[in-house]
NUFI-263890 format. One record per atom (N, C-alpha, C, O): x, y, z; residue number from 1; atom name. Coordinates in nm, 3 decimals, padded with zeros to 5 digits. Layout:
# residues N
X_Y_Z_NUM_CA
...
# end
This chain:
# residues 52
07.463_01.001_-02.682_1_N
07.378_00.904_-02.617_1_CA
07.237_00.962_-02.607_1_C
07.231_01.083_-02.589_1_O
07.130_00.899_-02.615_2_N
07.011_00.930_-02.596_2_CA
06.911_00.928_-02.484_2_C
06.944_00.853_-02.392_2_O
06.805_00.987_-02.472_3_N
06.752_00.972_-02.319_3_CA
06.728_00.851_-02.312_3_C
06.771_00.806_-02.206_3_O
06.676_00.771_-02.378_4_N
06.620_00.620_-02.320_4_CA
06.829_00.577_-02.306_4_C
06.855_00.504_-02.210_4_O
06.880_00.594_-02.342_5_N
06.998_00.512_-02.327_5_CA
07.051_00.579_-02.184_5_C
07.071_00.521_-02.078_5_O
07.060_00.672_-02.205_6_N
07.079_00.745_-02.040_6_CA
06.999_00.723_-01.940_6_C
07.022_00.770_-01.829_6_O
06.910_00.661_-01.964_7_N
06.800_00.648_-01.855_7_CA
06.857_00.455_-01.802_7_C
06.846_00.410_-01.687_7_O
06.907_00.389_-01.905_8_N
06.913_00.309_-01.866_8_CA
06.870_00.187_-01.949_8_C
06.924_00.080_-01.978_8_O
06.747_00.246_-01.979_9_N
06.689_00.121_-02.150_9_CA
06.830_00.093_-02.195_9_C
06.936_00.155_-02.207_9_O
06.782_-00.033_-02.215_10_N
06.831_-00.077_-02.317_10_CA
06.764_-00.179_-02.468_10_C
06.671_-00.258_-02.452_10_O
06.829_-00.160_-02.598_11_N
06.742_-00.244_-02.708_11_CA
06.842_-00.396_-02.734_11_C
06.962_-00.413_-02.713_11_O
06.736_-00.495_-02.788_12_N
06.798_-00.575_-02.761_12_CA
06.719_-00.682_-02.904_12_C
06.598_-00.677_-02.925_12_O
06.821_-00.778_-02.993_13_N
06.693_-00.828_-03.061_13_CA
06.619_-00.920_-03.060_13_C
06.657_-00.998_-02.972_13_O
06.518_-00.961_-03.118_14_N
06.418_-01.030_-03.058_14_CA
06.479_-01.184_-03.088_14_C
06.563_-01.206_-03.175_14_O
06.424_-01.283_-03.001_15_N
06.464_-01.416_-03.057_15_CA
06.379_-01.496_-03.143_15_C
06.263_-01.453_-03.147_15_O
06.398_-01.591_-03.206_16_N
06.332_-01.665_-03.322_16_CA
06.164_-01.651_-03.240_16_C
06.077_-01.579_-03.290_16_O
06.134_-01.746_-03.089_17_N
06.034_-01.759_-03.059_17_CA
05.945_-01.672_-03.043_17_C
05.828_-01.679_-03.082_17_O
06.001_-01.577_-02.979_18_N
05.961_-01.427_-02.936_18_CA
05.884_-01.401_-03.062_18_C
05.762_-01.403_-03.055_18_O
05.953_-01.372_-03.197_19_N
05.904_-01.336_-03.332_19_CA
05.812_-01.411_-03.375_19_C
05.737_-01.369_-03.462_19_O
05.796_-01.561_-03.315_20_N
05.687_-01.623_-03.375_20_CA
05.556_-01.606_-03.318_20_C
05.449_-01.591_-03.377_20_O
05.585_-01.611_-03.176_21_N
05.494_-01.570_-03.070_21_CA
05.427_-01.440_-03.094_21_C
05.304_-01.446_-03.084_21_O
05.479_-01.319_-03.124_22_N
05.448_-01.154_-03.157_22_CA
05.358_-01.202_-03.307_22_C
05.241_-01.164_-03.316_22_O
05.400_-01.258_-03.383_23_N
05.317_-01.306_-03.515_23_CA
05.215_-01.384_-03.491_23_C
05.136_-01.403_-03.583_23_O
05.200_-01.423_-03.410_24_N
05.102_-01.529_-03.374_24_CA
04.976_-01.454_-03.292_24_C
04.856_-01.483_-03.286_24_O
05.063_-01.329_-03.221_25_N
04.920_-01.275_-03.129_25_CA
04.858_-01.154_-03.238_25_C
04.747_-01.103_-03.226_25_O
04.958_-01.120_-03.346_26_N
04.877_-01.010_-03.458_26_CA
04.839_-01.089_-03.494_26_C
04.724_-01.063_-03.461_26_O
04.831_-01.198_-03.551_27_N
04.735_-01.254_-03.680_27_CA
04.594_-01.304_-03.569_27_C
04.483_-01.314_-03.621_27_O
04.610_-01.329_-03.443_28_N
04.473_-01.323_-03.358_28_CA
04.433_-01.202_-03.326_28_C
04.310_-01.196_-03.327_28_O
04.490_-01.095_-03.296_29_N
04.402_-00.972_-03.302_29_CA
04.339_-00.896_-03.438_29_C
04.260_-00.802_-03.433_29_O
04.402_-00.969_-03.583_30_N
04.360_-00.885_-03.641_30_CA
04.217_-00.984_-03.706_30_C
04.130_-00.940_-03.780_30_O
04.226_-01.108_-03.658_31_N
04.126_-01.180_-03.661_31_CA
04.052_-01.126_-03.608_31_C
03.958_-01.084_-03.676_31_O
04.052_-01.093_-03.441_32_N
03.930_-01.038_-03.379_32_CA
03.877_-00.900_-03.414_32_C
03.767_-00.857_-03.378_32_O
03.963_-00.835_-03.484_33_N
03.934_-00.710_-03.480_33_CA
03.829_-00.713_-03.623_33_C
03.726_-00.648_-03.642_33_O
03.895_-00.809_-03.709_34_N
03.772_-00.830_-03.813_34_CA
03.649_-00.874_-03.803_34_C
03.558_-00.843_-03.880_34_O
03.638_-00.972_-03.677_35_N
03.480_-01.036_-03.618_35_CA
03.447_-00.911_-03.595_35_C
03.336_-00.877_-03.638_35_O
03.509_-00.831_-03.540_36_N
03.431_-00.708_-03.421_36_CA
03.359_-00.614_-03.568_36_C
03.242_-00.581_-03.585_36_O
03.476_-00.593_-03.656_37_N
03.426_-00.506_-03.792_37_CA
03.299_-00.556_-03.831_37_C
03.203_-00.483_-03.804_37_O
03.277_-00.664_-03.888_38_N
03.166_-00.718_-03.960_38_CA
03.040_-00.779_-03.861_38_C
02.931_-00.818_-03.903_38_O
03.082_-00.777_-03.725_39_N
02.978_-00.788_-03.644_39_CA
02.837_-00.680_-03.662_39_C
02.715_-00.677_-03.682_39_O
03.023_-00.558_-03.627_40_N
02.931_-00.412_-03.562_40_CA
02.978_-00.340_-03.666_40_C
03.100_-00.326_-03.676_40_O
02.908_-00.293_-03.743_41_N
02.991_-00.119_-03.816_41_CA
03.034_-00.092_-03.738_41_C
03.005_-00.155_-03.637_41_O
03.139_00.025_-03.726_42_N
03.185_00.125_-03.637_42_CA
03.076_00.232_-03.644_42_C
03.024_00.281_-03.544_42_O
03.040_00.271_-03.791_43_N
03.027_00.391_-03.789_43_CA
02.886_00.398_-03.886_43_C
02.895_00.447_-03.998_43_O
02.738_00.340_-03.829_44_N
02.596_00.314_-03.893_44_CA
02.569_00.432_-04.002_44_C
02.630_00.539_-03.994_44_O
02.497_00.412_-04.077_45_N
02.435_00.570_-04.167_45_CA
02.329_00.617_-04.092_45_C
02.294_00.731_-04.123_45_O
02.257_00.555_-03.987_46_N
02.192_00.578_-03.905_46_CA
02.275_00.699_-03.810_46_C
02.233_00.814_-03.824_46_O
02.379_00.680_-03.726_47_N
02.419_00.719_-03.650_47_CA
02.501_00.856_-03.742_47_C
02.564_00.945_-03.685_47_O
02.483_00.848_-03.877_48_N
02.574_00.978_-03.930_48_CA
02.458_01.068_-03.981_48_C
02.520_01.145_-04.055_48_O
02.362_01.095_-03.986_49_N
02.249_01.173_-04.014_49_CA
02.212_01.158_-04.168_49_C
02.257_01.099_-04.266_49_O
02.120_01.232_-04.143_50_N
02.069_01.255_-04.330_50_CA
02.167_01.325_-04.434_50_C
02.150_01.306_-04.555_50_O
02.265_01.400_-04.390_51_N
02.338_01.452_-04.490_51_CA
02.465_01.371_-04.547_51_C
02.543_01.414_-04.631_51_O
02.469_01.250_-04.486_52_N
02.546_01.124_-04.505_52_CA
02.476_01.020_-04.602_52_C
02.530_00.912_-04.625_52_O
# end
């Protein structure tokens, strides 16, 4: 037996909605996370010096 099982966790599998719902909030974060990319660089050539 394992610690999470000894501890009490338990796993369990997901249901149809659950799975649609979990798919539904990645394909909106990875939306936002792409506005945020092409908004802002992360990482400017400005902000990495001249040897960049």
């Amino acid at each position: 037996m394992g610690k999470k099982q000894s501890a009490g966790d338990t796993t369990r599998q997901a249901t149809a909605p659950e799975v649609k719902k979990l798919h539904s909030e990645s394909a909106a974060l990875k939306e936002a996370v792409a506005d945020l990319i092409l908004e802002k660089p992360i990482a400017q050539k400005s902000m990495l010096g001249p040897s960049h």
